[in-house]
N, C-alpha and C positions, 0 to 999 in steps of 0.2 A: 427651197426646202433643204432642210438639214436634216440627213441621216444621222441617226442614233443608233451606233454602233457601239460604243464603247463599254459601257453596261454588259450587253450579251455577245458580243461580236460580231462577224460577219454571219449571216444567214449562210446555210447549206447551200441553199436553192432556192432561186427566186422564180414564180408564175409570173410570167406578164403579157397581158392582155397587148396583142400585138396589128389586131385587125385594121384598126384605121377607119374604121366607119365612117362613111356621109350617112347620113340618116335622112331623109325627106317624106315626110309625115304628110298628106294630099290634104287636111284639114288646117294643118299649120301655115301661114303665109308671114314674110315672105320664107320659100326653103332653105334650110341652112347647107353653107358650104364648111362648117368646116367639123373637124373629125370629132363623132363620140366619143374615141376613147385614143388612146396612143396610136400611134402609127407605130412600124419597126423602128425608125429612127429614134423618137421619143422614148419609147420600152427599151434601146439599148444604152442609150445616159443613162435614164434609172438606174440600169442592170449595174452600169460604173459608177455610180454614185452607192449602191447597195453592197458593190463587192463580194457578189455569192459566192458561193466554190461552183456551181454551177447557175446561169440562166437558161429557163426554157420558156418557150412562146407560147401561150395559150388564147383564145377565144379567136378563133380565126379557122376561116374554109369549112365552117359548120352554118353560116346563112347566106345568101349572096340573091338576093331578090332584088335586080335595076328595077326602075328607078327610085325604090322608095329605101332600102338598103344595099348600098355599095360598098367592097370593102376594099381593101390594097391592094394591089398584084402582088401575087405571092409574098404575103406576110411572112411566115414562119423561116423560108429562107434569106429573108430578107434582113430580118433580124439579126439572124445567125452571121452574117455577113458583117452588116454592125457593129454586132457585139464582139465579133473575132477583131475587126480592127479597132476598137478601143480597148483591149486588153481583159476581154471578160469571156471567158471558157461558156461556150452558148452549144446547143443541140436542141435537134426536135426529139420530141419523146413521142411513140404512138401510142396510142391507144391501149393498153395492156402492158404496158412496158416500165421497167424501174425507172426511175431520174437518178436515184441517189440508194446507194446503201449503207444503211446507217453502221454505225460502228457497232461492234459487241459490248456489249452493256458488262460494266464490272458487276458478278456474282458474290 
């Protein structure tokens, strides 16, 4: 995959889906081992390949039902971990919380 940057430039902020899921479905056979969606690792090359001004981690520590859905140990810091050592400014945002604030709009 090639990020398409150059058009509009780096995104502000990038969500990424950071949980890492197993998923094991009791009517599906045989179960799968491997991840639904990004793990941290994965979500933080995106985040370098994306070049946000900020990454933050999202879909993670909101399901966690063994054995049919598992997710990472600690996703969001895990990420953040990551993403700091490949050079991508990363935080958790909670709940209620800004990511980013925009700039002032020319009037």
């Amino acid at each position: 995959m090639v990020a398409r940057t150059d058009a509009l430039g780096a995104p502000d902020v990038a969500f990424l889906p950071t949980n890492g899921a197993i998923v094991r479905l009791p009517h599906r056979r045989p179960g799968s081992v491997v991840e639904a969606v990004m793990g941290p690792r994965e979500a933080a090359a995106a985040a370098a390949i994306l070049q946000p001004g900020l990454a933050v981690p999202i879909h993670y520590d909101a399901i966690h039902h063994p054995p049919v859905y598992v997710q990472t140990d600690e996703p969001g810091p895990a990420f953040v971990r990551e993403a700091l050592a490949l050079g991508v400014e990363a935080r958790i945002v909670a709940p209620g919380d800004v990511a980013h604030e925009a700039a002032p709009s020319a009037a």
